[in-house]
N, C-alpha and C positions, 0 to 999 in steps of 0.2 A: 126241870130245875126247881131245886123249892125255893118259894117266895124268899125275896131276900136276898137269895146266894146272889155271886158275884165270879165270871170266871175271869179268872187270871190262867196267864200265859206261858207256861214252861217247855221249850221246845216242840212249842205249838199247839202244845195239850191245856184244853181245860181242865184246870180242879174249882172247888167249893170250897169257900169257905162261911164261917158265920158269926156273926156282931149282930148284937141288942139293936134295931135300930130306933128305939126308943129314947135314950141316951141323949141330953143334952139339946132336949125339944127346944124349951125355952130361949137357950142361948144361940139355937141355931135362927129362930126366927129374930132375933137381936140383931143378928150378925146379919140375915138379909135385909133388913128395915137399914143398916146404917151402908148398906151397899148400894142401897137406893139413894139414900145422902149422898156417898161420893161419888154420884153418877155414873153406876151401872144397873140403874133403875132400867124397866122394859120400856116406857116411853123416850126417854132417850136415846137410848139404844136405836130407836124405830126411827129415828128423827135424823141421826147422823145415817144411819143405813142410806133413808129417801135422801140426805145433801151427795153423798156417794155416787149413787144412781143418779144423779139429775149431773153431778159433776164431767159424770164420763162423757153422757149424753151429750153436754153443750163441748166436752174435749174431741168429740169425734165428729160431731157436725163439723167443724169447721179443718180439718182435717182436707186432703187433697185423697185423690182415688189411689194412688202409691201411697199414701203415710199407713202407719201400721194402725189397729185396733187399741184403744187404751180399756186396761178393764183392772181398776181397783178391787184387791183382795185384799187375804189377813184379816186381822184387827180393824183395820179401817171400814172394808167391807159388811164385816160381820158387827157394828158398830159398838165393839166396845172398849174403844179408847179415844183420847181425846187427842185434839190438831196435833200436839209437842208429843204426846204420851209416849208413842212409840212409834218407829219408820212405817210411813206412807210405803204399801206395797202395792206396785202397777206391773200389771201382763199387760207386756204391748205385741201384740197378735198379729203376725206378718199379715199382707194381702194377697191375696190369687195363690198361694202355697195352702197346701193341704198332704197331711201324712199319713196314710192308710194300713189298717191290717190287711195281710194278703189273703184272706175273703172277701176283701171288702171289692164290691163292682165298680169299676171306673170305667163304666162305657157313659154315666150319664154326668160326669165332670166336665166344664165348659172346656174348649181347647186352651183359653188364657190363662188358667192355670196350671201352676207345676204341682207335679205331680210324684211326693215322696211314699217311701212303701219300708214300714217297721220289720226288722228282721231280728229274731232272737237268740240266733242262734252264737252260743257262747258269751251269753251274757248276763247278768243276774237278774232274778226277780226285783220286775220294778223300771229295769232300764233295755232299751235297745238301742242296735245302730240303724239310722238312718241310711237307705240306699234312692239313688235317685232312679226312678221310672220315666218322668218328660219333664223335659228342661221350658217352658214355656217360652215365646217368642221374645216377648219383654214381661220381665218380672225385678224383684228386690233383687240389685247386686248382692248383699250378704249371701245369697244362696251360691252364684257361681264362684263368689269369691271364696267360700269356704267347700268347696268342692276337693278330694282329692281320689285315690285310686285303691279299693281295698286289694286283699291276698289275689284274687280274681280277675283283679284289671277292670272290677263294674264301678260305676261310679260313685264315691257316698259322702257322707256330709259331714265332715268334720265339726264335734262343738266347740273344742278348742280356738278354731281358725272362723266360724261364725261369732263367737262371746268378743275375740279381738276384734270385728272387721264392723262388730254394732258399736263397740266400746267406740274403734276412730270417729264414726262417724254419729257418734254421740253428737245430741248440738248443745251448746254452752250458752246458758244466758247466764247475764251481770250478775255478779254476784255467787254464782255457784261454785261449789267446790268439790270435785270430781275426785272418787277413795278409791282406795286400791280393788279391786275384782274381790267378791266375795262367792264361787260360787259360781252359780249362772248368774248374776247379778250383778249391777254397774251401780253399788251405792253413788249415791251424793247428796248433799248438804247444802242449805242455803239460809243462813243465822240457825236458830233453832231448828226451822222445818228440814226434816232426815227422810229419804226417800231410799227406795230400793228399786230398780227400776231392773224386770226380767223381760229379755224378747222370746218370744214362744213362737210355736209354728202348730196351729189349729190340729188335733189331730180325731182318728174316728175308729176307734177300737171296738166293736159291738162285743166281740167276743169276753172282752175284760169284763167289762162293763156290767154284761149278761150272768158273768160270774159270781158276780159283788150282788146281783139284784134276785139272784138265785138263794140267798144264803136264808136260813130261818130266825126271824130275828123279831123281838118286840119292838123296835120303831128301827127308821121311820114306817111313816105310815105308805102304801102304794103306789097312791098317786107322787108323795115326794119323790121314792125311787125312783119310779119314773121320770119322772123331772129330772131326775141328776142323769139317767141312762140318754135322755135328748140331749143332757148338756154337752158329752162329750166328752172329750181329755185335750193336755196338749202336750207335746215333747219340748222338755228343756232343755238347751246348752250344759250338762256338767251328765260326767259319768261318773261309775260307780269308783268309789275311790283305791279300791286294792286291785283293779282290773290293770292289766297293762295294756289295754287298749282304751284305757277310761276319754283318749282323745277323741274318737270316734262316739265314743257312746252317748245316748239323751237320755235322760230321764222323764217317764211318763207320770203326768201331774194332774190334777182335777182341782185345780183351785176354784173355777165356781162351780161346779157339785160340790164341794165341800163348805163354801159358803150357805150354800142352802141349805145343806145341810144342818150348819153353826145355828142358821137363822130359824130354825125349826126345831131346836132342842126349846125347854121349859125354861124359866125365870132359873129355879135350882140348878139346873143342868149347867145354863150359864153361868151364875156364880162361883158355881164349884170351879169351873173352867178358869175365871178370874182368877180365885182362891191358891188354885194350882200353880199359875202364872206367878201370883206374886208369891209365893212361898220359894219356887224358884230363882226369883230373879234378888231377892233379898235374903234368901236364908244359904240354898246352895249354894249361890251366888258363882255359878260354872264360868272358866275362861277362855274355853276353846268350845264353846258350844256341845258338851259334853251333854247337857240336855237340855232341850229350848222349848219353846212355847209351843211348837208343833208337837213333841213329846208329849204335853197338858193334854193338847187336842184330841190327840190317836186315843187316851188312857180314856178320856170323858165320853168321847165317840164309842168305843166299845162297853162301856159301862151302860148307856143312854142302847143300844142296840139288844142288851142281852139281860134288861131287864124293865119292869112296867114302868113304863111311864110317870104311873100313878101313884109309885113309889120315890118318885123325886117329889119334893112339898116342901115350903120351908121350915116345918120340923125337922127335914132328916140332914138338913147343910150337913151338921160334923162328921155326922155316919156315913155320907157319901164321901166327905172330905177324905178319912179316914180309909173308906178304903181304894181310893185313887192314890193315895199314897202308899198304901200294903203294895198294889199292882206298881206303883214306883220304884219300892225298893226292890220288888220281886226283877223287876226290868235290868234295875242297876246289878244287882246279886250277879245274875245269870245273864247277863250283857244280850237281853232278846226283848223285842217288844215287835211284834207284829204293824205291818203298816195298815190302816183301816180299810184302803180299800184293793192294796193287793200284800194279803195277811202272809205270802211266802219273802216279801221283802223284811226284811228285821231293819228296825229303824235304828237299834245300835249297832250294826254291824261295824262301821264307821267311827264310833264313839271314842274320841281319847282318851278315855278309864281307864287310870292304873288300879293295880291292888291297895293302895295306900286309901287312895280316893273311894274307892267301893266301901271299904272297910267303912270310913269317915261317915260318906252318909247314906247309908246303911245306919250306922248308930244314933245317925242325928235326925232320920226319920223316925223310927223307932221312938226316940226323946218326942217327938214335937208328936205322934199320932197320942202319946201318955200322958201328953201335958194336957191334953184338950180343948176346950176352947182359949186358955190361956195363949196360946199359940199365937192368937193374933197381935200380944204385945209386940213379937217378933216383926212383925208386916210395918214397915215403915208408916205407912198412908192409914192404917185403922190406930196407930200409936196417937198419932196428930189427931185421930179423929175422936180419940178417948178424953184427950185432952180438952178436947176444944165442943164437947158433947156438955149440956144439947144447943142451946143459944146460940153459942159462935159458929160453930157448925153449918147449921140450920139456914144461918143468916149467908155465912161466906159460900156456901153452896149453891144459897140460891141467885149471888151474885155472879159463881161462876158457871154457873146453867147459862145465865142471861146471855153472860160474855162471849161463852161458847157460840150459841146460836147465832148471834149478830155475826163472830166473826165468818162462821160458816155461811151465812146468807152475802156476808160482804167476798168472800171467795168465788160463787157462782154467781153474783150480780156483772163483778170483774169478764168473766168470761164469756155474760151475757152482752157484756158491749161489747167484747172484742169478736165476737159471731156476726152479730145484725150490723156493726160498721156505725149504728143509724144514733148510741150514743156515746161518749166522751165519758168516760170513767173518772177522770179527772172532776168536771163540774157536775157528773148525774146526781140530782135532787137526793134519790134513793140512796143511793152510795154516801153523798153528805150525809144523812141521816143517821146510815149504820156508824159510819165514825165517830159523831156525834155523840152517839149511846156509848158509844167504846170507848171512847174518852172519859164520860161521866162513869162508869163504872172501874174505870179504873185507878181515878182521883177518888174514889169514896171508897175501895180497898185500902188505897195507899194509907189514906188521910186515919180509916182506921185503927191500919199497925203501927202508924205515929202512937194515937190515942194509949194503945196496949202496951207500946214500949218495944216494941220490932224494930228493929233495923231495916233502912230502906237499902241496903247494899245489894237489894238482888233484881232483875228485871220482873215488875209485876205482872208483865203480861204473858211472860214465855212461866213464871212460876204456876201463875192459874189455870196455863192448858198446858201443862205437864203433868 
């Protein structure tokens, strides 16, 4: 491939194409220096990542031997959005269930757990039916309760009747507000903080796995592959959507290989990803999830795969921009985008794209790759940030850095007393402290937008980690 190209995806086939990547140096490193203002700088990023990881930790310590696994993914994991930004996503990972390829050896599985086994057959890239192998003595009811009988009379697992029977037994605390099923997923809400909350079932595919680590590619680099081929996959609750047996069906997922993944692309590589995201969520502005932030992901993952490394740098932002978006329009055009890590799944296959809407943006990508850096008027959050460049900025940023981090250290201090037993959340010194700061930080915003002539009509605290 010559330096530079880029392949995109047409019924699976690679072509090349080619752009200056010279183009628009200047404003590209502009554009990443004020990325780093609105905190999607790499030290922050690395900061929320470690509150993440320390969060699950002290959520699964204190956990019982039947409670499930909690494991923060998404945005969250990959740290780059703030507390309000966007839903909290948690895999909560049944215990003693495990789902296998049928090569996979189960002679050295303990006898206490159950014991599930992936089958493919008539079903689409990406998803299979769960059949059960050994029912374990005592295990998570979800499992027999979603138990029903395929064409054969062998036993298999309904996600249908598993997604309800987590949803009942959902637990409710104060305050929560429990949404409709989205999916595998049991949103819910509590004030501002939005969660997404998936039950998974551990699964061990080598065969996939082995497929994706096989492939010829410029990053990652070996030892990550590796690391993503230990981490595994896991089957979701929801099948493919045009199947008529989509009740039965799961979907195989790699949410943390894909995190590590996220976590080991470059500063550029991330931004673009940001860049993608909000170009979507403010310009397409899709209503039935037409294309979503996982779309960004697939497009920046194969871009980051199938070319140097050393070719992302923050001169080239707009030229990568640019052509994450060509491979965009290409996806929407031709309703195909391959899934990153099993490329026979099409991630629109599902899409609800009429010809009206393709048409639309199709034309409005086109506009915004012509406009060039200008584009970013469009982006709500770089609007405000033009405005308020450099002083106010500078200043409100570094407030809301501060803000961030205290509330995030006040989040795990909370769940460090409710672990050890040994302090009271209520009076802890530490805990008084962080609120303390959080208080003063948030009187000296306020007091601010008085100063400027803002309106206090809106909550300062849910606006600064949004």
């Amino acid at each position: 491939m010559a330096e530079g190209a880029v392949r995109h995806y047409t019924d699976w086939t690679p072509r090349l194409i080619r752009r200056s990547r010279y183009a628009y140096e200047h404003e590209s490193r502009e554009t990443s220096n004020i990325m780093n203002i609105l905190g999607y700088g790499p030290e922050i990023r690395q900061k929320r990542r470690e509150h993440f990881i320390e969060r699950d930790r002290l959520l699964n310590t204190r956990r019982e031997d039947f409670s499930c696994t909690s494991i923060t993914a998404g945005s969250k994991a990959e740290g780059l959005t703030r507390l309000f930004e966007s839903d909290n996503d948690t895999i909560l990972v049944l215990p003693y269930v495990v789902c296998l390829e049928n090569c996979f050896d189960q002679s050295n599985i303990p006898c206490h757990f159950t014991i599930l086994e992936m089958n493919f057959q008539n079903t689409s890239a990406g998803y299979c039916r769960v059949l059960l192998e050994r029912l374990a003595p005592v295990g998570v009811s979800a499992i027999s309760d979603s138990l029903c009988e395929n064409e054969r009379g062998k036993p298999i697992l309904s996600s249908s009747l598993f997604v309800e029977a987590e949803f009942r037994d959902a637990s409710r605390v104060s305050g929560t507000v429990i949404h409709q099923r989205a999916g595998p997923s049991l949103p819910w809400s509590n004030g501002a903080y939005k969660a997404d909350s998936v039950y998974a079932i551990r699964c061990h595919c080598p065969n996939i796995l082995q497929t994706w680590a096989n492939r010829t590619r410029h990053w990652p680099p070996s030892d990550i592959v590796e690391k993503v081929v230990a981490m595994g996959a896991f089957v979701t609750p929801i099948g493919f959507k045009r199947s008529e047996h989509n009740h039965v069906e799961w979907r195989i997922c790699f949410n943390t290989g894909e995190t590590e993944l996220v976590n080991n692309l470059n500063d550029t590589q991330i931004k673009l990803y940001m860049l993608l995201k909000m170009i979507a969520k403010d310009i397409l502005k899709p209503q039935k999830k037409e294309i979503t932030s996982y779309t960004m992901k697939n497009i920046v993952l194969w871009l980051a795969e199938n070319n140097k490394s050393s070719l992302f740098h923050s001169g080239s932002l707009f030229y990568w921009l640019h052509e994450g978006l060509d491979i965009l329009r290409t996806a929407i055009s031709t309703r195909q985008l391959p899934y990153y890590m099993i490329p026979k799944r099409n991630l629109m296959a599902t899409s609800e794209l009429n010809n009206e809407q393709q048409l639309l943006w199709g034309r409005t990508i086109q506009d915004m790759i012509e406009e060039g850096p200008r584009i970013l008027l469009r982006l709500d959050k770089f609007r405000k940030a033009v405005i308020g460049y450099p002083e106010p900025l500078l200043w409100y940023s570094k407030m809301r850095t501060e803000l961030e981090m205290w509330q995030l250290k006040l989040f795990n201090r909370q769940l460090q007393c409710e672990v050890t037993n040994s302090m009271v959340f209520e009076t802890d010194t530490i805990v008084q402290t962080f609120k303390k700061r959080t208080n003063e930080i948030l009187q000296e915003v306020a007091w601010r937008m008085v100063l400027d002539g803002s309106s206090l009509d809106v909550e300062v605290f849910e606006m600064m980690l949004s």
